[in-house]
C-alpha positions in Angstrom: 0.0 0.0 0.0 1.3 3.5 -0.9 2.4 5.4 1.9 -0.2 8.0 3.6 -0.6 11.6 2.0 -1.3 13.6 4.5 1.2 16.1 4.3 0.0 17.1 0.7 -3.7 16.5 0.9 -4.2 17.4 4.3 -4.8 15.7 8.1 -7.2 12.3 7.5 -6.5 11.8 3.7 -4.5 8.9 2.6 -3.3 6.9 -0.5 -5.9 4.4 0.5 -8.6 7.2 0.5 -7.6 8.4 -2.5 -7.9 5.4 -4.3 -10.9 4.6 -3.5 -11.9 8.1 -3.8 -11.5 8.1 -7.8 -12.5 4.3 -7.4 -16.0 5.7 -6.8 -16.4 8.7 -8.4 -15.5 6.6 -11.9 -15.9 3.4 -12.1 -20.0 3.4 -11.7 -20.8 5.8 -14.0 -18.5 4.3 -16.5 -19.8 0.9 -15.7 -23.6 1.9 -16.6 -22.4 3.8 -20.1 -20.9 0.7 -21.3 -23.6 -1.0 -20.4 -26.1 1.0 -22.0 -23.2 1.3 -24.7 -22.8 -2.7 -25.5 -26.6 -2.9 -25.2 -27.2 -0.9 -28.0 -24.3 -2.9 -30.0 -25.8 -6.1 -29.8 -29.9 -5.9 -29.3 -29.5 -6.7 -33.0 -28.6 -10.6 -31.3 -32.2 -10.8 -29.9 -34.6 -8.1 -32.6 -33.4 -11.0 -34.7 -35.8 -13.2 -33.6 -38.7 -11.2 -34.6 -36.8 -9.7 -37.8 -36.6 -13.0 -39.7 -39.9 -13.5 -39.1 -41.2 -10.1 -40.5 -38.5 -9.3 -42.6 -37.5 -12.6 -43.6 -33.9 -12.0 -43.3 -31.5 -15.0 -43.4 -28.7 -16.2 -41.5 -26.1 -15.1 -44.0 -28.2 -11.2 -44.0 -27.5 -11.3 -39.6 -24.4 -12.2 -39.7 -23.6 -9.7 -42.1 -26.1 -6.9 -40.6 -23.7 -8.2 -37.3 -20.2 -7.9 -38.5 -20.4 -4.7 -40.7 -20.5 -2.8 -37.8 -17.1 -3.1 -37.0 -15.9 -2.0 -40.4 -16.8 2.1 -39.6 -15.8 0.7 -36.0 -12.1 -0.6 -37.4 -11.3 2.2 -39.2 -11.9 5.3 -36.8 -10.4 3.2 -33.9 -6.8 5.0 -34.0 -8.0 8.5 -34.4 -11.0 8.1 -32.0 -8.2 7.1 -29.2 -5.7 9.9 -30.1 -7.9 12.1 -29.5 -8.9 10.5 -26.2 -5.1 11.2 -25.3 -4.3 14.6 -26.6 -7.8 16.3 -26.6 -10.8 15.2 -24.3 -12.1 11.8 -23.0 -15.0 13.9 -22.2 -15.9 15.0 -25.5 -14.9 11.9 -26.8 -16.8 9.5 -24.6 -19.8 11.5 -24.3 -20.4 12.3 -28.0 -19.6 8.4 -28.7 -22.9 7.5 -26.6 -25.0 10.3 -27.8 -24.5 9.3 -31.3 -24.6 5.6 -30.5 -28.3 6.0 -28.9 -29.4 8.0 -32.1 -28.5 5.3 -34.9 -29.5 2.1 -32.6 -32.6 3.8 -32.3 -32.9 4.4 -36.2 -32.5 0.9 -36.2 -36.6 0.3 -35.7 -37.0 2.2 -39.0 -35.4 -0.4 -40.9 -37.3 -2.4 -43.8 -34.9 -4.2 -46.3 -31.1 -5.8 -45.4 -29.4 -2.5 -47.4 -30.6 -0.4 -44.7 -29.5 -2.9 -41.6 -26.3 -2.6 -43.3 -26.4 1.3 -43.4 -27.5 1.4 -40.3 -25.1 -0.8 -38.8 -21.9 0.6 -40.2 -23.4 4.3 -38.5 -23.5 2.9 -35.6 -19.6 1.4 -35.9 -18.3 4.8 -36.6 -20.3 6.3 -33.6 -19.2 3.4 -31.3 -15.4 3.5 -32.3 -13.9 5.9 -29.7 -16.3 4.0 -26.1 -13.9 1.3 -25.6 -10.6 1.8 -26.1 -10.8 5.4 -25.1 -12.3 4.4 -21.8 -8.9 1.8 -21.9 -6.3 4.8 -22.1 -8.6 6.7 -19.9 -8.1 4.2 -16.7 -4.9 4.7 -17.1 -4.9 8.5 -16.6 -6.5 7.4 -13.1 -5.4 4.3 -11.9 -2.3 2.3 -10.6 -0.8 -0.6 -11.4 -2.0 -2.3 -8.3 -5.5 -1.1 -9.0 -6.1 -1.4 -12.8 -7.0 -5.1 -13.2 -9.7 -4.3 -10.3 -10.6 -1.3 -12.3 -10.7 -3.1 -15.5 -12.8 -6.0 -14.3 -15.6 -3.5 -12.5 -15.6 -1.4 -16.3 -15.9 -4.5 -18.5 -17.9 -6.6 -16.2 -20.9 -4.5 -18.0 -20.2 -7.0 -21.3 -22.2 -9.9 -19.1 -24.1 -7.2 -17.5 -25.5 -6.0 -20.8 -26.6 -9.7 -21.8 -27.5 -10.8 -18.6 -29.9 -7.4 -18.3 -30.9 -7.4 -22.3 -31.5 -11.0 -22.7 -34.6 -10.9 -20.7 -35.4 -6.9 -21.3 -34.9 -8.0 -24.8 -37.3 -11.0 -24.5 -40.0 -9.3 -22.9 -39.8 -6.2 -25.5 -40.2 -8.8 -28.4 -43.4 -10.1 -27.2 -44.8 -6.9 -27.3 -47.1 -4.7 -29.4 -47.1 -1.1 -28.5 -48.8 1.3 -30.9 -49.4 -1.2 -33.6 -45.7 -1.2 -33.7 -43.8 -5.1 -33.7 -42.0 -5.8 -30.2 -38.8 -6.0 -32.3 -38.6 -2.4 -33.0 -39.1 -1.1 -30.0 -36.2 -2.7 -28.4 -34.3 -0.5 -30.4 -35.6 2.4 -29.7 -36.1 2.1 -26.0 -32.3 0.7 -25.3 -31.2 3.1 -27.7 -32.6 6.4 -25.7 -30.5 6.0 -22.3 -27.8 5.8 -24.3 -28.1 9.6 -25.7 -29.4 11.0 -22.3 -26.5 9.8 -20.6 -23.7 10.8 -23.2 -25.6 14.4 -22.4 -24.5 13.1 -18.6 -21.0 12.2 -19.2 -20.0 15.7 -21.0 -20.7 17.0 -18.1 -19.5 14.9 -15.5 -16.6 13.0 -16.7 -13.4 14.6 -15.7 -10.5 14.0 -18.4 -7.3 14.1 -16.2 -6.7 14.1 -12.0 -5.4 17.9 -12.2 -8.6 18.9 -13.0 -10.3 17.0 -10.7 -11.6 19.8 -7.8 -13.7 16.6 -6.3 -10.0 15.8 -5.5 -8.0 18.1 -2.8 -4.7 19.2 -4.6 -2.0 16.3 -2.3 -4.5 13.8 -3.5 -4.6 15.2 -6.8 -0.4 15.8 -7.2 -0.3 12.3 -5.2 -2.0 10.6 -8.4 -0.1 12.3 -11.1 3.4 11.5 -9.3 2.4 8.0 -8.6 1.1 7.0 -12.2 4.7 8.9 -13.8 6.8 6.8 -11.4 5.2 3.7 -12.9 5.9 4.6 -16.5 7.6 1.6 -18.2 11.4 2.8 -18.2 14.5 2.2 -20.9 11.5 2.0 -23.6 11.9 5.4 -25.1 11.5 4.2 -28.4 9.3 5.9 -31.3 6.0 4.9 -31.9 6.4 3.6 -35.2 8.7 1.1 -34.3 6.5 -0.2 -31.1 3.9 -0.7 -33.3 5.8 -2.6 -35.8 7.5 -4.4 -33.2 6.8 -8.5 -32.2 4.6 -7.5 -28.7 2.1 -5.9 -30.8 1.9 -8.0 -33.5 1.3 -10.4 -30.6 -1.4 -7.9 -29.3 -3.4 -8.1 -32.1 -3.2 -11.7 -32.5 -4.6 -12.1 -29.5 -7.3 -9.5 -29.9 -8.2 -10.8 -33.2 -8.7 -14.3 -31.8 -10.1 -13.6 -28.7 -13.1 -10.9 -30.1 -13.7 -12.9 -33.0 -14.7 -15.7 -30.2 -16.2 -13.2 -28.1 -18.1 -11.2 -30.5 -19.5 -14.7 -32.8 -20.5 -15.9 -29.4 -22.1 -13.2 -28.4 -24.3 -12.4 -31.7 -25.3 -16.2 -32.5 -26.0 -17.4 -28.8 -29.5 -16.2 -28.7 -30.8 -17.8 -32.3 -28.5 -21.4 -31.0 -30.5 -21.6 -27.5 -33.8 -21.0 -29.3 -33.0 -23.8 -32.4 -31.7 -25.9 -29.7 -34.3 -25.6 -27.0 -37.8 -25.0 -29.5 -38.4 -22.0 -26.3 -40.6 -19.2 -27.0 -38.8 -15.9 -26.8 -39.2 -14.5 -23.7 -38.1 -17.8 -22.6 -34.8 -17.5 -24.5 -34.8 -14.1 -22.7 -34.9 -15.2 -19.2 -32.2 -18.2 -19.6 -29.9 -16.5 -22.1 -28.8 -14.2 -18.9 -28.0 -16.8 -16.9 -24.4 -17.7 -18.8 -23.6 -13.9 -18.3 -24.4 -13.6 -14.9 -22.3 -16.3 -14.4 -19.2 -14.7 -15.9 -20.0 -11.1 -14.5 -18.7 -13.1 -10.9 -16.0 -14.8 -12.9 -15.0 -11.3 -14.3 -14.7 -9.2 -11.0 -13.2 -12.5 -9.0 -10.2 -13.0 -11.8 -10.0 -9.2 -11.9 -9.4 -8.9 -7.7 -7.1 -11.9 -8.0 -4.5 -11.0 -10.5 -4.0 -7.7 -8.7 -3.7 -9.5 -5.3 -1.1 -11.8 -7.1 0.2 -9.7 -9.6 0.2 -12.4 -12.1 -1.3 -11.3 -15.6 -1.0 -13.6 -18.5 -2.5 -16.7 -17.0 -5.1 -14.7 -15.1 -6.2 -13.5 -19.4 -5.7 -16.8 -21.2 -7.1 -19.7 -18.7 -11.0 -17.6 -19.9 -9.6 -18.2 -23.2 -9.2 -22.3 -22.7 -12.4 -22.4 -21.1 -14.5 -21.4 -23.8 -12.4 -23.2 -25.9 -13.3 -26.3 -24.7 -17.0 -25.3 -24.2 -17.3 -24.6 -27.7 -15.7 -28.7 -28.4 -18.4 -29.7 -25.6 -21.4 -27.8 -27.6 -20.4 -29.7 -30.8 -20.9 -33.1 -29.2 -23.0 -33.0 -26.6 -25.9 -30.2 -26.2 -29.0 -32.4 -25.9 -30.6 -30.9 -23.0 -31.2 -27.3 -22.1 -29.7 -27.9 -19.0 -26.4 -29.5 -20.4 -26.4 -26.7 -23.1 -26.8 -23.8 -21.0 -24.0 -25.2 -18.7 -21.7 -25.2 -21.7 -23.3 -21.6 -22.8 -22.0 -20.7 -19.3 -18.1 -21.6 -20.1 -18.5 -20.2 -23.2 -19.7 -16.8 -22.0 -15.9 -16.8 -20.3 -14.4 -15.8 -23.2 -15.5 -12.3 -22.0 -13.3 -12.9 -19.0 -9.8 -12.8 -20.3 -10.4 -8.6 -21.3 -9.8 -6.8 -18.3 -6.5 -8.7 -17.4 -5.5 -8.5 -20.8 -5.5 -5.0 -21.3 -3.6 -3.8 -18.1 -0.7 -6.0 -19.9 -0.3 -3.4 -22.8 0.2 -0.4 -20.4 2.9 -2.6 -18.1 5.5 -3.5 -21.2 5.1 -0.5 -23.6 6.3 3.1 -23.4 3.7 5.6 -22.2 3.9 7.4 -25.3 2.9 4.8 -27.5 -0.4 3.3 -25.6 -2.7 5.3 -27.5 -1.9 4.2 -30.2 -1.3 0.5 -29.5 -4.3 0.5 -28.0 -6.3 2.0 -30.6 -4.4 -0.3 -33.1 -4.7 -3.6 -31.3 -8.0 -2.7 -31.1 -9.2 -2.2 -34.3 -7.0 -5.2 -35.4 -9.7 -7.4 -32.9 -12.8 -5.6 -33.8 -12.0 -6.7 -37.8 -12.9 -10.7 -36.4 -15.6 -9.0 -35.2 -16.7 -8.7 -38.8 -15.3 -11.6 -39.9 -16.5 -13.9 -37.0 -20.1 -13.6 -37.0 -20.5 -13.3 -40.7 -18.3 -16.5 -41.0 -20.4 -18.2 -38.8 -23.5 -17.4 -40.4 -22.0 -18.4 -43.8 -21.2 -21.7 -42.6 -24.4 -22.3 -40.9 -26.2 -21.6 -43.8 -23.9 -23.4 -46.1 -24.3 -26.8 -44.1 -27.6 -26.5 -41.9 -25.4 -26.9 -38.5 -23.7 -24.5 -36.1 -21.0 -27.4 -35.5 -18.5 -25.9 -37.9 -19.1 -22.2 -36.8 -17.9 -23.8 -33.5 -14.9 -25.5 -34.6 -14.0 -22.1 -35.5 -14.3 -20.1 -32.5 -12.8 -23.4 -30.9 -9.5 -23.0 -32.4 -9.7 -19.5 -32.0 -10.4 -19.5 -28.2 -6.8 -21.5 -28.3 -4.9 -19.4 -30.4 -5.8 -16.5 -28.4 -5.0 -18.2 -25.1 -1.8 -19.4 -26.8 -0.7 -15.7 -27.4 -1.3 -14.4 -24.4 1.5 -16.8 -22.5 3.9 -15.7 -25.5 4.0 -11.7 -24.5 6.7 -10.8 -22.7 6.7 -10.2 -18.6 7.6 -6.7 -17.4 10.2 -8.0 -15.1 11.7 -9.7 -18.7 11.8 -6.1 -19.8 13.1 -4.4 -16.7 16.1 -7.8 -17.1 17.4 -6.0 -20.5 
């Protein structure tokens, strides 16, 4: 524990305090954006239900309609982040969700496939700056001894936001309102939070800690001195060559591997368990939240542990495994609901492995260059989210079974897992 501040930020005050001070202030507001955030990104997962029926959309149209979003997503990733670094997370974060809420909303409008697509790829390039400028924002804020715990309490609102939307979902979906299908509406009524709150978050969202004036000026000088006495050292390379070099290369490998299991997972889940189990929807709903709840607990519990241990890498790839081998045990054996939702529920891990993952980045890089790691390695992941679901759609369609689709994100839950062991340790790096 860091020694007590009391000197600079005045009798009563201490590191401890101060942590937990920006602990609180933060991490719950940001926790409910990206919930509302992911929400909005993948409500397409359950409208689907009621959109092939009335729309008659195929499997190949969804997993298209699915993956084009990361295309606008992909390509505004760097330059979304920069400015996240060198202008305003505020701006940045806040003008993300009040655009996000907009387009997902626009989304009830839609009539043919062209106009999913459109309407998908909007809501890519208004999404592109949430997630990895909230990444380089935690570390404006938090320690190294903190950040996993931070990480884990910010991106445990990925299983929050299916655990919370599976059933919302559901229960939308069997629902006429105004002569208007269920399906619709769950677009517009997740997709309005999202724009009040981005209103919120210009206004409360503060972009570095010496403009914090919730903060008293020791705690505040305590957190900028602490954060530049952890900055990697004897890295003062340029950021060209770190992002040419072999760690990110391994970065994005594992981000490519690890989303495009994620993401497929995520998108195709819903339409499995209702194939699979013949449920109605508001059925699928209620039991398609029950994987995610169970790796919400798995994501805060690994998060807490490899900050008490200070072990990383296996702490990110042992999710990885997991799902791995849940996606071999729903090939071969899913012929109860109950056996299929328990391997649903080690699949849903592959959400798990981020907030470990990307405190790693921070801890063997030069401070100068995460930005732009981060936006790369990023936008290197998000292009499997693309690829993944419309792959798995394609061979669904293609051969009448989700066993092949499965295969895939088998083999890339291990590569992924694989990768992560492979990146160097900091104390490797400190040894040079």
């Amino acid at each position: 524990m860091p020694a007590p501040i009391a000197t600079e930020a005045g009798a009563g005050n201490s590191a401890s305090h101060t942590r937990r001070q920006v602990a609180v202030r933060l991490l719950p507001f940001l926790f409910v954006l990206y919930v509302i955030n992911y929400l909005d990104r993948t409500n397409i997962a359950y409208a689907a239900l009621g959109m092939s029926r009335d729309l008659g959309f195929s499997d190949s149209v969804f997993g298209l309609g699915a993956g084009i979003l990361f295309i606008s997503y992909v390509t505004l990733q760097i330059p979304a982040t920069l400015l996240v670094e060198h202008w305003s997370a505020r701006g940045v974060i806040g003008g993300s969700l009040i655009a996000c809420g907009a387009v997902t909303a626009s989304i009830g409008l839609v009539h043919t496939s062209g106009q999913l697509y459109l309407a998908r790829f909007l809501l890519g390039a208004a999404e592109a700056g949430y997630f990895p400028g909230v990444v380089v924002y935690l570390t404006h804020w938090f320690i190294r001894e903190d950040r996993a715990k931070a990480g884990s309490n910010f991106m445990a609102a990925i299983p929050v936001s299916f655990a919370i939307g599976s059933p919302l979902s559901g229960w939308i979906l069997g629902h006429h309102w105004l002569h208007i299908v269920g399906w619709r509406w769950v677009f517009v009524l997740e997709g309005l939070p999202a724009v009040l709150l981005g209103i919120v978050a210009l206004f409360y969202i503060t972009d570095w800690p010496h403009q914090a004036h919730w903060l008293a000026a020791g705690q505040r000088q305590w957190i900028e001195q602490k954060l530049e006495s952890e900055k990697p050292r004897g890295l003062s390379v340029s950021t060209g060559k770190v992002l040419r070099s072999r760690t990110v290369v391994m970065l994005c490998t594992i981000t490519f591997f690890g989303y495009m299991t994620g993401y497929t997972f995520g998108f195709w889940y819903p339409t499995m368990l209702k194939r699979w189990s013949g449920l109605p929807d508001a059925r699928v709903g209620l039991l398609g939240a029950l994987p995610y709840a169970i790796a919400f607990v798995a994501m805060i519990v690994t998060g807490w542990d490899s900050d008490r241990s200070g072990e990383r890498h296996w702490h990110a790839a042992g999710p990885m495994f997991v799902a791995a081998l849940a996606m071999l045990g729903l090939i071969w054996w899913h012929g109860s609901t109950t056996v299929t939702l328990t391997w649903f529920a080690l699949a849903a891990m592959t959400n798990v492995f981020l907030p470990t993952f990307w405190t790693i980045p921070p801890e063997i890089l030069p401070r100068s260059s995460i930005a732009a790691v981060v936006g790369l390695v990023n936008a290197v992941g998000n292009v499997a989210g693309f690829a993944g679901p419309y792959l798995f759609g394609y061979l669904t369609t293609r051969t009448g079974s989700f066993s092949y689709g499965l295969a895939l994100l088998m083999i890339a839950g291990v590569a992924s897992g694989v990768a992560i062991l492979l990146l160097p340790r900091p104390a490797e790096l400190r040894a040079r």
